[in-house]
N, C-alpha and C positions, 0 to 999 in steps of 0.2 A: 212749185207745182201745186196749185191748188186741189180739193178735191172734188171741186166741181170740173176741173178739168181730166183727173183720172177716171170720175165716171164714164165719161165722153168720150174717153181713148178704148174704155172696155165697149160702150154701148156700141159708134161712129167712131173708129180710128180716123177716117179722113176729115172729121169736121175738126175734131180736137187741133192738130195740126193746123187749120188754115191760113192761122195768122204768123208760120214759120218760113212761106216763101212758099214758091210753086214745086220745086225741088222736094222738099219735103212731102209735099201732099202727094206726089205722084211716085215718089219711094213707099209712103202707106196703101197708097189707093193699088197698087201692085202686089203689094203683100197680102191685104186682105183681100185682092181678089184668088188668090194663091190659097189663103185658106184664112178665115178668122184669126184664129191666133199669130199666126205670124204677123196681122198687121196690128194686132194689137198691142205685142210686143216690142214693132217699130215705131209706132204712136209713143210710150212709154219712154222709152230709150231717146227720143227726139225731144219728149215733155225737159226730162231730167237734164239735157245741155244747158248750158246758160248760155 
């Protein structure tokens, strides 16, 4: 996880994701519409899988 891509999960949680599947982006794009933090959270937590 770079830290160009942790700014990106703080800034845009769904762009950071983009390149994890559609799956993924639509688990973040949900959360943050749900509220900031939770999808920034979810962003984070999907960065750190391998």
């Amino acid at each position: 996880m770079s830290l160009f891509r942790v700014l990106l999960a703080i800034i845009l949680p769904p762009l950071a994701v983009l390149d994890k599947g559609c799956g993924s982006i639509l688990i973040v794009t949900l959360l943050t519409l749900a509220g900031w933090i939770p999808g920034v959270i979810g962003a984070l937590i999907i960065l750190n899988k391998n």
